[in-house]
C-alpha positions in Angstrom: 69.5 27.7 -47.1 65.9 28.1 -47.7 64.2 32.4 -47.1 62.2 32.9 -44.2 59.2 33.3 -46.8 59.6 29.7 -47.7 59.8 28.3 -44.3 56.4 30.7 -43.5 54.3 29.2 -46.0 56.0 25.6 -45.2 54.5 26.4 -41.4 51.1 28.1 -42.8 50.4 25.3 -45.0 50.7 22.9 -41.7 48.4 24.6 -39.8 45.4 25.3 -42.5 42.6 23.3 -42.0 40.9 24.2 -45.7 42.2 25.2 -49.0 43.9 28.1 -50.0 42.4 31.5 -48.4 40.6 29.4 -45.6 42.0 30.8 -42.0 44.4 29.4 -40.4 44.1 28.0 -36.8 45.3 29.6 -33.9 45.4 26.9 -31.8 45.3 22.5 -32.5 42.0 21.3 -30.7 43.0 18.5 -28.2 40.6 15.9 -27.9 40.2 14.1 -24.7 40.1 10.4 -24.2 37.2 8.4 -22.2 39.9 7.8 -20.0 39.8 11.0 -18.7 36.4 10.8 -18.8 36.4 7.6 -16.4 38.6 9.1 -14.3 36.7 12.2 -13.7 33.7 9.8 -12.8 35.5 7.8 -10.2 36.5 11.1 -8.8 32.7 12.1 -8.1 31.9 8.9 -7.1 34.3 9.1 -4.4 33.2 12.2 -3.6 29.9 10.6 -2.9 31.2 8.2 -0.4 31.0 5.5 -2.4 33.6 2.5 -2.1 34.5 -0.4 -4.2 33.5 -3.7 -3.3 35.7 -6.4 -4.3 36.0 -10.0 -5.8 32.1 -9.7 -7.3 32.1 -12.1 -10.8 28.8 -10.9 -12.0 25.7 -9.2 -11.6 22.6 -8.9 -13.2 19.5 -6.5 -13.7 16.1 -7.5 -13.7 13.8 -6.1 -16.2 9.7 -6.4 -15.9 9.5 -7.6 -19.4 11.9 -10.6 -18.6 15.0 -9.6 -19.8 18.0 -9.4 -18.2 21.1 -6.4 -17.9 24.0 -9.2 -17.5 27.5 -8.0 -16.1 30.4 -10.0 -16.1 33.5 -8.9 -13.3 31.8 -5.8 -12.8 33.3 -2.9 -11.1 30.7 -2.4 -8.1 30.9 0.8 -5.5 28.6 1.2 -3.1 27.9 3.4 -0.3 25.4 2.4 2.4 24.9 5.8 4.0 23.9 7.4 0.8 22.3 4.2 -0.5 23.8 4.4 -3.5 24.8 1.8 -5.9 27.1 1.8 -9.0 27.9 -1.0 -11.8 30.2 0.0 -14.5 31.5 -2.5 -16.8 30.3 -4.7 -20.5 26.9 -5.1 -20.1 24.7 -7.9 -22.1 20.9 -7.9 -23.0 19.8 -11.2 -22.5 16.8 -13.5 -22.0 16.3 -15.4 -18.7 16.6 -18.5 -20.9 19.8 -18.2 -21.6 21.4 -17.6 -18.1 19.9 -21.2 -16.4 20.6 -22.9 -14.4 23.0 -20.9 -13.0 20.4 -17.8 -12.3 18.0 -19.5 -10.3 19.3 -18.5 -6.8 19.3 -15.4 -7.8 15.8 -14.9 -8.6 12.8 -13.3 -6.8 9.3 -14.5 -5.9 8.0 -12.5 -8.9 10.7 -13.8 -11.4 10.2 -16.9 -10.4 6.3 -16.5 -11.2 7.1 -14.8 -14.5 9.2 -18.1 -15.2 6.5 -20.7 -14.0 4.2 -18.4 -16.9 6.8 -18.7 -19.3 7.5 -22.6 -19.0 3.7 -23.2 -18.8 3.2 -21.2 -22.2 5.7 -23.1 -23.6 3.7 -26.3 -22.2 0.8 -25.3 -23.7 1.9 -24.5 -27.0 4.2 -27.9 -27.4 1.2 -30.0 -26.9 -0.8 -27.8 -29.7 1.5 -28.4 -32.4 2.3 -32.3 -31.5 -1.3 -32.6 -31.3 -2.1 -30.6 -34.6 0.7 -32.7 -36.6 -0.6 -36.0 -35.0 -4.6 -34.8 -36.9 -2.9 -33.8 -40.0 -1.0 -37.3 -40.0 -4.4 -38.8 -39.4 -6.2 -36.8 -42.0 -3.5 -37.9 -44.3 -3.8 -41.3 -43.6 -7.6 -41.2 -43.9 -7.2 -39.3 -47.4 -4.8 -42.3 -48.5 -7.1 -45.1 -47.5 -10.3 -43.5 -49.3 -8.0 -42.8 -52.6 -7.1 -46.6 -52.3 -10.9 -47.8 -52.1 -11.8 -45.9 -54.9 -9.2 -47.3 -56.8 -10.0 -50.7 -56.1 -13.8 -50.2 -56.4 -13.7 -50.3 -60.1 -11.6 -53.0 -60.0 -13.8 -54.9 -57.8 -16.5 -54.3 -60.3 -14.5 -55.1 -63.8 -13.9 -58.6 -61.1 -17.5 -59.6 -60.9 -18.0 -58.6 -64.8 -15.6 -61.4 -65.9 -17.0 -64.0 -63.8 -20.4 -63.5 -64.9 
């Protein structure tokens, strides 16, 4: 039967967080989960008289510099009284690009003019390069055809020497 001395330092040696000499603990530090955390949340939220609205598949957040906070089966509570809105949940950065068609009845008058700018840039710039590789092609092409009559220029002439 092991002493009461052995089964001290057995418990002591549990319960030190360092090396030898370091203090012991007087107490194990229980950390709490986020799930507590959520909870506590809801509880205020409630609080607030907000309630949650149902049977929502997404939502999204429009930024000014055309991205867009994308939710997917949100959690939404809302309390018109206090107007008050919350939406917890994974969120998404993403590009208005990426989100069409299906986003279109969803935006405003000033999206939609933020798009129109964005498709004519785009417009603008195809037309630039097409137009750019359709010169250099030519240039090419050009550069080609006076590399061949210089070619065939002395050629020519070594032509009109024999038949003389």
């Amino acid at each position: 039967m092991p002493s009461k001395a052995d089964l001290l330092q057995k418990m002591t040696a549990q319960v030190r967080t360092g090396g030898k000499g370091s203090v012991r603990r007087k107490r194990k530090v229980v950390h709490r989960s986020s799930a507590a955390d959520d909870q506590r949340l809801q509880t205020a939220l409630h609080n607030l008289g907000l309630n949650q609205i149902s049977a929502i598949e997404e939502a999204n957040l429009f930024h000014e510099d055309g991205t867009i906070t994308h939710f997917v089966n949100p959690t939404v509570m809302a309390s018109i009284e206090a107007n008050t809105m919350s939406i917890s949940g994974k969120a998404e950065n993403k590009q208005m690009q990426e989100l069409f068609p299906g986003i279109i009845n969803q935006l405003g008058m000033e999206n939609l003019g933020k798009l129109a700018q964005q498709l004519a840039k785009k417009e603008d710039d195809q037309p630039k390069e097409e137009g750019e590789k359709k010169e250099e092609g030519e240039k090419k092409e050009e550069e080609k055809k006076e590399e061949e009559k210089k070619e065939e220029a002395p050629k020519q002439e070594e032509k009109k020497e024999e038949s003389k």
